[in-house]
C-alpha positions in Angstrom: 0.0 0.0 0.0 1.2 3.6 -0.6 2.1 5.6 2.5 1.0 8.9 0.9 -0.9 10.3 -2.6 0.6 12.3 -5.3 -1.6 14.8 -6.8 1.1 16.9 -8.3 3.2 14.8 -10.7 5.4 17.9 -12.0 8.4 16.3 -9.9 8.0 13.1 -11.3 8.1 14.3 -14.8 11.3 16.5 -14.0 12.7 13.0 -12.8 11.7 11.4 -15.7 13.6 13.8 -18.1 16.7 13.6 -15.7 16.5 9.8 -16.4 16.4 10.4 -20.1 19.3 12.4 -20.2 21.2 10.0 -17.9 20.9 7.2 -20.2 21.7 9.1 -23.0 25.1 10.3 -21.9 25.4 6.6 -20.6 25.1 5.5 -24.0 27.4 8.2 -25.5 30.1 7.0 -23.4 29.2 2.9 -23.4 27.5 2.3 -27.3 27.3 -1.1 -26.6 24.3 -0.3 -24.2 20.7 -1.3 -25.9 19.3 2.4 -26.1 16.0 2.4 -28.0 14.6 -0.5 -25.9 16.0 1.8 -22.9 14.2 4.5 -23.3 10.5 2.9 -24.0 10.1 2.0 -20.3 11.9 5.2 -18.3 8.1 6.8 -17.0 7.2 2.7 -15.6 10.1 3.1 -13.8 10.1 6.3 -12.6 6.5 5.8 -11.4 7.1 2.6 -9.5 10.3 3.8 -7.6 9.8 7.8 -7.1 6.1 7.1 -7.1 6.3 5.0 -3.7 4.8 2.3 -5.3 8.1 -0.3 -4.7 8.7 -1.0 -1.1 12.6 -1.2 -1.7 15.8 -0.3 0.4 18.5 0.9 -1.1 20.7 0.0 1.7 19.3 -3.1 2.1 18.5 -4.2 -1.3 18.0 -7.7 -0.3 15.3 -6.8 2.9 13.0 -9.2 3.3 10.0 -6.2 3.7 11.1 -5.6 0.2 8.5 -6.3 -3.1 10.2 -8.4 -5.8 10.8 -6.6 -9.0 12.0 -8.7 -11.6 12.5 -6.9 -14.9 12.5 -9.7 -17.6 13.8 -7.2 -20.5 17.1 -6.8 -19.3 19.2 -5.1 -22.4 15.8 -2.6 -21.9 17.2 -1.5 -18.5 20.2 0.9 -18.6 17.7 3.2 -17.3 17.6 1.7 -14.3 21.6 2.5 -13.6 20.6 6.5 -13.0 17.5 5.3 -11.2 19.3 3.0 -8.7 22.5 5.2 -8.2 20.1 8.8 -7.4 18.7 6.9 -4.6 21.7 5.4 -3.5 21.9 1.7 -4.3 25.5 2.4 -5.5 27.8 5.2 -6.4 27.0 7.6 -8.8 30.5 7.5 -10.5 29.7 4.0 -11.5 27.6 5.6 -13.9 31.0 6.5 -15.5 32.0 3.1 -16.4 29.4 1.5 -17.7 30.6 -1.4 -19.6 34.2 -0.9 -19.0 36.8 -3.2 -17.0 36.1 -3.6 -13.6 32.7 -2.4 -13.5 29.7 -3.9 -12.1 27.3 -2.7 -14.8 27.4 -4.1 -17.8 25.1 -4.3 -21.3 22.7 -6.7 -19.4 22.2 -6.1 -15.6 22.8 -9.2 -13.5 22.2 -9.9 -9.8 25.5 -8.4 -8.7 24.2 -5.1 -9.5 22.1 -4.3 -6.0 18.9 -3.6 -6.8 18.4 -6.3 -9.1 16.8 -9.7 -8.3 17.6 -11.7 -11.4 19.7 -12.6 -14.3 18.0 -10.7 -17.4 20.0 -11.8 -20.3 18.3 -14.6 -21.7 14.3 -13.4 -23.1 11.3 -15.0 -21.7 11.7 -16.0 -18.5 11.3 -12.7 -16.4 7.4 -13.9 -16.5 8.0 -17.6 -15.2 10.5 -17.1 -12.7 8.4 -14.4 -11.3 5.6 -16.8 -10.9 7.6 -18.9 -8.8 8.8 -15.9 -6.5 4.8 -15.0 -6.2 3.8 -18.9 -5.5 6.8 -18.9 -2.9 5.7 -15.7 -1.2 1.8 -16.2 -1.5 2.9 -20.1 0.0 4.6 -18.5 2.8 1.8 -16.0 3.8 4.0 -13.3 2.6 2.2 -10.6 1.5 4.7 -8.3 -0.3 3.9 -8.0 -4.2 6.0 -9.5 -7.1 6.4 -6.7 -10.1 8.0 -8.2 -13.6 8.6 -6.1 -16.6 8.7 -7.6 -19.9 8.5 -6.5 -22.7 6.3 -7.0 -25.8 8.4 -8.6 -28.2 10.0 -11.8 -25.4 6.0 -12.6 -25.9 6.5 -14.1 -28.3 7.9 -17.3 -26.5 5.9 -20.1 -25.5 7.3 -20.5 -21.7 5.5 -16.4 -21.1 2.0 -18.7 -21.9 2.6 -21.6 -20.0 3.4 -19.0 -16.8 0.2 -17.1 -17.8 -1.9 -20.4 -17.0 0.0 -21.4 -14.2 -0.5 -17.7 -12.2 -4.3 -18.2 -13.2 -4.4 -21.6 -12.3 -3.1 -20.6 -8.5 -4.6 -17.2 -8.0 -1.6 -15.1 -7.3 -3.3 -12.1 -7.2 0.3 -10.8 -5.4 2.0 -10.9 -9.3 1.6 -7.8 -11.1 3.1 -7.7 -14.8 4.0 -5.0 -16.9 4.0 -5.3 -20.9 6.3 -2.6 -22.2 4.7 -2.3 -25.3 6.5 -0.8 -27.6 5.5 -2.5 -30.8 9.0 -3.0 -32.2 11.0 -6.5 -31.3 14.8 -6.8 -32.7 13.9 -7.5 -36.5 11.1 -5.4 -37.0 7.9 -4.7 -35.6 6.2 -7.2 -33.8 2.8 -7.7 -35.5 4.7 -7.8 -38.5 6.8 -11.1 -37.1 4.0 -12.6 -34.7 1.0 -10.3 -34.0 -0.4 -10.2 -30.7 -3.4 -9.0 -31.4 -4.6 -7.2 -28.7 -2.9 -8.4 -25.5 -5.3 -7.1 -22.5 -7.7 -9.9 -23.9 -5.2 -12.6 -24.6 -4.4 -12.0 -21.0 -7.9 -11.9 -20.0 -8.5 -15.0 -21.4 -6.0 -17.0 -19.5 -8.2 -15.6 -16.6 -6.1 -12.7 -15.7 -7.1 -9.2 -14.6 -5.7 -6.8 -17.5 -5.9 -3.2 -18.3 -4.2 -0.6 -20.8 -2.2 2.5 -20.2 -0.5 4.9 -22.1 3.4 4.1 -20.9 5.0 7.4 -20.7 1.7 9.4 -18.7 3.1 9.3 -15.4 -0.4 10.1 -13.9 -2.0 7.3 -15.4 1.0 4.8 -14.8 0.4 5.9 -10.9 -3.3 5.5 -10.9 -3.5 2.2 -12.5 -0.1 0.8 -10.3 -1.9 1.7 -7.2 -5.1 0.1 -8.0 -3.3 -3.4 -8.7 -1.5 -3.0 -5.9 -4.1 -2.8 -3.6 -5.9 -4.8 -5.5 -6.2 -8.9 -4.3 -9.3 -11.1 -6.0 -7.2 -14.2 -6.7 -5.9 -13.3 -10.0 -3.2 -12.3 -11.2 -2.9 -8.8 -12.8 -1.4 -7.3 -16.2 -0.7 -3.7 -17.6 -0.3 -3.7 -21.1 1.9 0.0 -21.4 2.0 1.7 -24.8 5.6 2.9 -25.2 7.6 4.4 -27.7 10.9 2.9 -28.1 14.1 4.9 -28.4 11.6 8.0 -27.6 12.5 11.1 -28.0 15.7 10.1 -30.4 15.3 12.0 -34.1 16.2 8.6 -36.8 15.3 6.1 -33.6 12.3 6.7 -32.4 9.8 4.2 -33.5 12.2 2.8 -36.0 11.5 -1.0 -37.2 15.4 -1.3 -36.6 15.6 0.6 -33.8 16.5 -1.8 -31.9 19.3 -3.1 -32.8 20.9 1.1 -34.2 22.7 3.7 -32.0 22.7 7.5 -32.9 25.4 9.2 -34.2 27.6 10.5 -31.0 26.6 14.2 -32.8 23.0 13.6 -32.1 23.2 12.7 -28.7 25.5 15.3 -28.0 22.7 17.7 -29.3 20.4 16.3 -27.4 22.3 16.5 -24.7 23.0 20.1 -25.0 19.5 21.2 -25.9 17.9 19.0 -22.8 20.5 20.5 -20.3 
C-alpha cells in the first residue's frame, strides 16, 4: 500500500527527463548499451520507484520487507543504472564506467548489480520465474507483491504462456506484470513477425485481470499501479503500457530497426545540449 498520494506529478516528470538524459550520456560513453529499448520503459520506472509504489531499500537491497521486482527485459534496463545510483543503491560515479573493465554494470544487468533480483539476459523468462517468486511468497503468507517487466516482443515465446496459465491456475493475485509495449522487437515490428493482437484480452483469457495504459503518462501509470496493488481477487494482474521505443531520439524513435541502431555521438551530444 502507498504511505502517501501524489496529486502533483510535476516532480516526477522533471525526474523522468533527468533519467532520459542519464541514459543518454550513458550510451554516449558505453555504445554497446541497448538504447532504443532503454528509453521505451523510463516513466514505468520512474513511477514505481519515485512514485512509492516499490517498497525497496536501497541500503538493504535484499530486505526481506522488500517487493520483488523482476525486470524480464534486461538489455531494456540501462535506465535503471541512474534510477538505482540517485537513490543510493550504488555510487553515482559508476555511472561513468558503464561497460568498462572492472565495473559492475554491464550491457545486461545481472544480480551483482544491488537492486536487481535476477539474471536478465536470456528473453522469456522474467514472467515464469516471477511466478515462482509470487507462488513462494503467496505459499509463505507473505504478502509483499511481485512486479516483472517484460516486454512485448519476449511474448513471443511459448514458456511467457505456459506462466500465464500457471499464475491463473493458482490465483496469485500478489504478481503484477507490466508489458512494455512498444510495438517494435529486434527485427522489425512485432505484429509484422507474430501479432499479438490485442494483448489485455489474450491476457484476460487466460483468466487474468488486464488493463491498458499509455506508458510514458506518469499520472496514469500511478493511478492504475496503485489500483493493482491494492488490489487482491485471486488473480493475477497485467498492464499492457504503450511505449515508444528509443523515444524522443530524431532517426530512432519508432524505427522497425531501432533496436538493434545507436545515434550518431553528434546527435546525442545535441540532445544532450538542448535538454541541459
Amino acid at each position: 500500500m502507498l504511505n502517501r498520494m501524489i496529486n502533483d506529478f510535476s516532480a516526477l516528470t522533471e525526474k523522468a527527463n533527468f533519467i532520459w538524459r542519464e541514459t543518454l550520456a550513458i550510451h554516449r560513453r558505453s555504445p554497446e548499451t541497448r538504447i532504443a529499448s532503454s528509453l521505451s520503459p523510463i516513466e514505468i520506472f520512474v513511477t514505481l520507484y519515485y512514485g512509492e509504489i516499490l517498497n525497496h531499500f536501497p541500503k538493504d537491497p535484499l530486505s526481506p520487507l522488500r517487493d520483488r521486482f523482476i525486470i524480464s527485459k534486461g538489455h531494456g534496463s540501462i535506465c535503471m543504472y541512474p534510477i538505482l545510483a540517485d537513490l543510493g543503491y550504488f555510487d553515482k560515479d559508476e555511472l561513468l564506467r558503464v561497460c568498462h573493465t572492472g565495473s559492475f554494470l554491464g550491457g545486461i544487468p545481472d544480480p551483482i548489480i544491488p537492486g536487481y533480483e535476477t539474471v536478465n539476459g536470456s528473453l522469456g523468462h522474467g514472467l515464469g520465474v516471477s511466478t515462482g517468486v509470487a507462488l513462494a511468497l503467496k505459499s509463505q503468507g507473505n504478502i509483499k507483491d511481485v512486479f516483472v517487466l517484460c516486454g512485448d516482443g519476449e511474448l513471443h515465446e511459448g514458456a511467457n504462456w505456459e506462466a500465464a496459465m500457471f499464475a491463473s491456475h493458482h490465483k496469485l493475485d500478489n504478481l503484477n506484470v507490466i508489458i512494455d509495449d512498444n510495438s517494435i522487437a529486434m527485427l522489425g515490428r512485432t505484429n509484422d513477425i507474430v501479432s499479438h493482437g490485442q494483448l489485455h484480452e489474450r491476457f484476460a483469457a487466460f483468466g487474468w485481470e488486464a488493463e491498458l495504459v499509455d506508458g510514458h503518462n506518469i499520472s496514469a501509470l500511478y493511478n492504475v499501479f496503485n489500483r493493482m496493488k491494492l488490489r487482491r481477487q485471486n488473480a493475477p494482474k497485467v498492464l499492457i503500457a504503450k511505449t515508444v521505443k528509443g523515444r524522443g531520439v530524431p532517426g530512432l524513435e519508432d524505427m522497425p530497426l531501432s533496436h538493434i541502431m545507436a545515434p550518431k555521438h553528434e546527435t546525442l551530444d545535441a540532445l544532450l545540449e538542448l535538454k541541459k
